[in-house]
PADO-662458 format. One record per atom (N, C-alpha, C): x, y, z. Coordinates in steps of 0.2 Angstrom, whole numbers, plus 5000, padded with zeros to 4 digits. Each point is the difference from the previous one (the first is absolute). Layout:
PADO-662458
XYZ...
***
This chain:
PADO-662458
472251314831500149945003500349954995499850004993500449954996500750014998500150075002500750005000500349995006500049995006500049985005500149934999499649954999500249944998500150004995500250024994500649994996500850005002499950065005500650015002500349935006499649995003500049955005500449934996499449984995500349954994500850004998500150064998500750024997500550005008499850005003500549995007500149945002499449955001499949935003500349954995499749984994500149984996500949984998500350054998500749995000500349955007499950005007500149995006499849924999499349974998499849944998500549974996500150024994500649974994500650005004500250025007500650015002499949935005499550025003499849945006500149924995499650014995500049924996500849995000500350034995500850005000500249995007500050015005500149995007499849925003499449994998499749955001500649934997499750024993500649934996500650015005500450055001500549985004500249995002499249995007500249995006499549935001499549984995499549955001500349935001500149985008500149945002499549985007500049954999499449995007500550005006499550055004500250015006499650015003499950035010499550025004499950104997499250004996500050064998499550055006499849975005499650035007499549994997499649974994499250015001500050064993500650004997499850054996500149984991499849935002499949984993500749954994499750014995500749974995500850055001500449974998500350045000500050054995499950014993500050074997499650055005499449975001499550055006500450035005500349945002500550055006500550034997500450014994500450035000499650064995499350014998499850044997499950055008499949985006499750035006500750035004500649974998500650035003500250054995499950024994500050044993499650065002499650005004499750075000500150005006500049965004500550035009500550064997500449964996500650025000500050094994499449984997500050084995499650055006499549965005499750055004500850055005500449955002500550045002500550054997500049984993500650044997499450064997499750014999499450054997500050065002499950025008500350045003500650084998500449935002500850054998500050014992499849984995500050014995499550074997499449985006499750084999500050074999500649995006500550075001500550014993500049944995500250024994500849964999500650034997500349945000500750045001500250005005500650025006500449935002500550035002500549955002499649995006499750005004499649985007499649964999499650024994499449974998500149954996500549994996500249924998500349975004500450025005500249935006499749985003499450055001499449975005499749944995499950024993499449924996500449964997500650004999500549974996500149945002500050005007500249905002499249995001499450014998499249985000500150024992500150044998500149954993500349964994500549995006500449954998499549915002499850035007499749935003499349974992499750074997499649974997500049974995500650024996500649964995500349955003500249975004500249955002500950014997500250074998501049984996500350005007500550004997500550005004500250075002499950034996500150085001499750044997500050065000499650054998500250085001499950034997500250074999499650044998500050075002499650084998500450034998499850054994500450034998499550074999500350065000499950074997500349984993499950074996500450014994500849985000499950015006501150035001500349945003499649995007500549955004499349955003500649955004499549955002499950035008499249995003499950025003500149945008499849934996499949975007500249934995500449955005500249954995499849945008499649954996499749965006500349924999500249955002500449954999500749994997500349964998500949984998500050074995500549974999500350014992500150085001500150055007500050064996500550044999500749974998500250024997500150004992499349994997499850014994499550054998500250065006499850054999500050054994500750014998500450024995499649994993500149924998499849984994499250035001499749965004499250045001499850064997500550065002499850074998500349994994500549974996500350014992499349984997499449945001499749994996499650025001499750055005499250055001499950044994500650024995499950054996499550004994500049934995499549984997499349985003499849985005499249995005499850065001500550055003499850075002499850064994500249964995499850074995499449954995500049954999499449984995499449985007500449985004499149965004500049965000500449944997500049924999500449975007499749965000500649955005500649964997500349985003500549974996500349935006500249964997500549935003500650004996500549985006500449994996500549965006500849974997500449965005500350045002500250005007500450065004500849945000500550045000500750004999500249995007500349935002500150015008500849965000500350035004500949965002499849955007499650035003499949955006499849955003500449955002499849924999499250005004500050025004499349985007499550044995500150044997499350064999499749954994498950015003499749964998499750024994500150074999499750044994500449984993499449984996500549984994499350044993499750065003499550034994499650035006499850034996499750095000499550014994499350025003499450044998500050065003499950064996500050075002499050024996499850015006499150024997500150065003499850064995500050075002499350035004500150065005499450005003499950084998499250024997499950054998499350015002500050075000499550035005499950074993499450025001499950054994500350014995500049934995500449994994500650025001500350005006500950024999500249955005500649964998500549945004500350035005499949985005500250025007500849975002499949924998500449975003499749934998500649965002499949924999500249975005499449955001500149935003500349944998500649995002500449954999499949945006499849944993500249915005500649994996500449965004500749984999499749915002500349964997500049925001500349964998500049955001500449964997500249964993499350004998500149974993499550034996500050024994499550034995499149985001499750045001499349965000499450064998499749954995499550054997499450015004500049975007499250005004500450065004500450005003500450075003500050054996500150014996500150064993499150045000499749955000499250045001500049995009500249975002499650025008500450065003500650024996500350055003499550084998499950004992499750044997499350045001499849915004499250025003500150055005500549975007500250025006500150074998500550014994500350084999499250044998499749984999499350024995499750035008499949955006499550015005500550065004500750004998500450045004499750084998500050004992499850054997499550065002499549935001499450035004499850035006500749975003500050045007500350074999500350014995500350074998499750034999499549974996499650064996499450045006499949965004499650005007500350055002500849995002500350065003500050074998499949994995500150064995499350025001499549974999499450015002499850065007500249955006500150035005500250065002500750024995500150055000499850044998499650014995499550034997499650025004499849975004499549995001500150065009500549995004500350045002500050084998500450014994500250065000499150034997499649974996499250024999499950025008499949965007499950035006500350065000500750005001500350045002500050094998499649994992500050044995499150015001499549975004499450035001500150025007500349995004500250035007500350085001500449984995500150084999499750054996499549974995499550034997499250045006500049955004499750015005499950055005501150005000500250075006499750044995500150014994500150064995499350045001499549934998499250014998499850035007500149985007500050005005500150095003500550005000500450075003499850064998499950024992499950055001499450055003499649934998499350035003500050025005500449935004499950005009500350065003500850034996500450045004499650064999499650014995499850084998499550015007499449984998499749985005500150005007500349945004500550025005500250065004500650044994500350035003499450094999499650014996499550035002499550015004499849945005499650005006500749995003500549995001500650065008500150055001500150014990499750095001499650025005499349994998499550045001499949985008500449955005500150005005500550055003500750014997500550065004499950055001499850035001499850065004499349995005499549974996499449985006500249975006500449934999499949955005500749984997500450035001501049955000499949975002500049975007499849925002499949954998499450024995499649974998500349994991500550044997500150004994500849955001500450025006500649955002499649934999499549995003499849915001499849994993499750024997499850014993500649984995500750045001500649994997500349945001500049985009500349915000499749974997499250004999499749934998500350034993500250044995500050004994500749965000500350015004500750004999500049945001499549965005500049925002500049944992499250044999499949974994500550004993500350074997500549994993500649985004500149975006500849955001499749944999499449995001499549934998500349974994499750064996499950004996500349994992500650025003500750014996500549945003499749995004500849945004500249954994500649985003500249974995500349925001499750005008500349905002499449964997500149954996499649964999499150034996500049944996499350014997499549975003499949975005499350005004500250025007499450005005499950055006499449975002500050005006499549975007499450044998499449955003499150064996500350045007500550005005499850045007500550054999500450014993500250054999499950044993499649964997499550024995499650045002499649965006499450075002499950055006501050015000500350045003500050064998500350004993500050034996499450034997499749974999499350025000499650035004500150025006499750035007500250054997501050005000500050094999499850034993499849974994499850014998499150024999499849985003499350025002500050075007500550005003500050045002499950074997500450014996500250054996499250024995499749934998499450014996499650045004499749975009499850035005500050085000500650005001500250085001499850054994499749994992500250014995499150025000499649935000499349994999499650025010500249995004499650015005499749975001499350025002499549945003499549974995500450034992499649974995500249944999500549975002500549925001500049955006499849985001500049945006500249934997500249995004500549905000499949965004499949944999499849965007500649944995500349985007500649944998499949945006499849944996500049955005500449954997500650005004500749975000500149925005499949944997500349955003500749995002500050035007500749965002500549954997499649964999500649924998500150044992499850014999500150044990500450044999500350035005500450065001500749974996500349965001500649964998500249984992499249984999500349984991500250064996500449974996500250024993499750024994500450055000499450004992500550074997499950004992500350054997500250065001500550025002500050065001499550074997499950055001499350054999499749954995499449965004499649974997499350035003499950015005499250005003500150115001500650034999499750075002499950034991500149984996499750034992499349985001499849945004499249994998499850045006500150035005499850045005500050064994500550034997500150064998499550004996500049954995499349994994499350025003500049985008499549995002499750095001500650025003500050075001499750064995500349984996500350044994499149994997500249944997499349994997499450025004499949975007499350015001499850065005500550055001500150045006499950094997500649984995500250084999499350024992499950055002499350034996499549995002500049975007499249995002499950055005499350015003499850055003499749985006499849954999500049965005500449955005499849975006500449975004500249924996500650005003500449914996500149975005500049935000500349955005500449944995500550005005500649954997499949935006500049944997500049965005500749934998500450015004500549954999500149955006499749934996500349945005500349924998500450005006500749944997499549945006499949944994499849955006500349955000500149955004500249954999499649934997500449964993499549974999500349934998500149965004500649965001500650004998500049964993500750034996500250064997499650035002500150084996499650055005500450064996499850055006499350044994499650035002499550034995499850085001500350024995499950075002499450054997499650035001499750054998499950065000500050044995499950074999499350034996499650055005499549994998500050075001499550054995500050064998499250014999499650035003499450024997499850084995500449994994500250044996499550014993500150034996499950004992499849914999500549975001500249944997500250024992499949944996500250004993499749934995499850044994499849944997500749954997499649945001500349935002500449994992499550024994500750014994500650035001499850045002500750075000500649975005499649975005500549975005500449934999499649974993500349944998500450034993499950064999500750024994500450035005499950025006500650025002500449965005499849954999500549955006500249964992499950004996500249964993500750044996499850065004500550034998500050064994499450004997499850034994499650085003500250015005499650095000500250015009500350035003500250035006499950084999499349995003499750085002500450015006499950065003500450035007499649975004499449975001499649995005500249915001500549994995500249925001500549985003500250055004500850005002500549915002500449984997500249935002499649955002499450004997499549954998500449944997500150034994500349914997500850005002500250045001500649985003500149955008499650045003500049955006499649934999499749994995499549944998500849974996500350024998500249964995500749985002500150045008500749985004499849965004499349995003499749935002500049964996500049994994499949934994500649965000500750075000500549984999500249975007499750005004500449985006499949945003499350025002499649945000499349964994500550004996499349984994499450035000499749974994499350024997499650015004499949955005499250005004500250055004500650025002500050085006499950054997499750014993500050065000499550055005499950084998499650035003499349974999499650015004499049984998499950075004499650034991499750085003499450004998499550025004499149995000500050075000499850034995499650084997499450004995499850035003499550054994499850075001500250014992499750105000499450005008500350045005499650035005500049965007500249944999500249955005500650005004500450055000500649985003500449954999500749995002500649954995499949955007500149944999500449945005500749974998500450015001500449984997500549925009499949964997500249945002500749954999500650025004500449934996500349975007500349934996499749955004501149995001500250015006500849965001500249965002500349964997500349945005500549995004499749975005500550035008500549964997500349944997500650004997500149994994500450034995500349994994500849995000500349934997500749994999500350084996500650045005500350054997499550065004499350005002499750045001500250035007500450055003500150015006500150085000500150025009500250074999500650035000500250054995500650014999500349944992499749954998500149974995500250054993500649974997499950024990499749934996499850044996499749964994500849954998500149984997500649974998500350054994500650004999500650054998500149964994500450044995500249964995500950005004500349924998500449965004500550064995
***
């Protein structure tokens, strides 16, 4: 959390020192709608205008993504123009003067390689053009210089020279956020696939040994056996999008309990109480059938006795609530908090922290898993979805590196 608001600090802050600079600018009495003095309101048009350029900048820094915040950052500087730049060329050029594109990239080369900002007088033939100097503030993301944000204006000023620096500073941050993100992405992408891996073998051996052991007794019955397998590993391998419907999450899940069915006999029984309206949310793709499998695996296979699996999706205003409930072994409550911690994944843990830890990532802290065990007591396992999340839909990707 104190990194959290540190970070917050190191984002806000910069925008503040832009709005004041904004303010003096613009501070004359006028109608402000109830919204105070003027620096006030031009502090309150200051984060309008960084709420909208934020955005585009998070996808990182492309020629799309600086024309979409380039005239919102220019608004928060108040110049006359403005420019993005990569290493190489300029990306997006926001008000007059732009054919002082040229000169622009002749001076990136000293900003781009130390990190320092730079002012200096731009060289102009044409009588109308307002630009008579240039501040170059470099923008960098994981100690390396991405590019520079260029104010262009008309006469030298050292309250520009820091608000442009700030502004480059907040820009930074959204970088580093993107990079973040993508991070953060490919870690999904990279426990998803971890998932199939951890998932499959077990499931296929398995599987394909109880159709065996039906072809020749009961072919009928070893064919239907074959679709559901066949139903669940296209599930399960698909490749559109990283979340999916709970109604095709515990579609999948049917056929795979099928196949358990057929495997365990009447040592296995399920009861599933499924609310209609809940059928539709989203939620991470193979999220809720590894806690099924866990359930399986952990509290089913080596016992002599009969098991019941109990799964129900309820509706509970904002969120859907799902449970899975096993009257198994259960497990001691240390061992299950070093194994969602991530420090010991016994076989009987199967995508425990994984699915806990693709809920955090998606929907924050408070979603993760809630699992009620003890040695001899059977598992509960509980988590909680929210009918919407921005980005959260079915068929969705995580965001891409641009």
């Amino acid at each position: 959390m104190s990194g959290f608001l540190a970070g917050l600090c190191v984002a806000v802050l910069p925008l503040l020192a832009a709005g004041f600079w904004l303010g003096r600018r613009t501070a004359r009495p006028q109608n402000l709608g109830g919204l105070g003095t003027p620096v006030e309101h031009a502090t309150f048009e200051t984060l309008h205008n960084a709420t909208l350029a934020a955005p585009p900048l998070r996808a990182g820094l492309t020629e799309e993504t600086a024309r979409k915040s380039a005239r919102r950052l220019r608004t928060l500087l108040g110049t006359d123009a403005l420019c993005l730049t990569d290493r190489e060329t300029v990306l997006a050029w926001e008000g007059a003067g732009e054919h002082h594109r040229e000169e622009i990239l002749q001076r990136l080369g000293g900003p781009l390689e130390t990190g320092r900002g730079e002012a200096f007088r731009l060289r102009c033939d044409v009588p109308d053009c307002p630009l008579r100097w240039a501040v170059i503030a470099p923008l960098t993301a994981d100690d390396r210089v991405h590019g520079a944000l260029v104010a262009c204006a008309p006469r030298e000023s050292a309250v520009l020279v820091r608000a442009a620096g700030e502004v480059a500073r907040w820009v930074s941050v959204q970088l580093e956020l993107a990079d973040l993100d993508r991070s953060r992405t490919r870690l999904i992408e990279a426990e998803i696939k971890a998932l199939r891996a951890q998932i499959s073998p077990h499931f296929i051996f398995n599987s394909l040994a109880v159709i065996a052991s039906f072809v020749r007794t009961d072919p009928e019955r070893a064919r239907e056996l074959l679709l559901e397998f066949a139903d669940f590993t296209r599930y399960s391998f698909r490749r559109h999008g990283d979340f999916t419907t709970l109604a095709d999450e515990l579609h999948a899940i049917d056929h795979y309990l099928a196949l358990v069915r057929a495997r365990f006999g009447d040592r296995f029984s399920v009861t599933l109480q499924i609310a209609p309206e809940v059928l539709p949310v989203a939620l991470p793709f193979l999220c809720l059938q590894p806690l099924v499998e866990n359930a399986v695996k952990h509290g089913l296979e080596g016992a002599a006795d009969k098991r019941h699996l109990s799964i129900t999706a309820q509706d509970a205003g904002a969120e859907a609530l799902v449970v899975i409930e096993d009257d198994g072994p259960g497990m001691d409550p240390a061992l299950l908090r070093r194994i969602l911690a991530g420090e010991t994944s016994p076989s009987g843990g199967i995508g425990l922290s994984n699915v806990d830890d693709r809920l955090r990532q998606v929907y924050g802290d408070d979603h993760g898993l809630v699992i009620e065990t003890a040695a001899g007591a059977g598992m509960k396992i509980t988590a909680r979805l929210p009918k919407y999340q921005p980005g959260v839909h079915s068929g969705a990707r995580l965001p891409r590196e641009p």
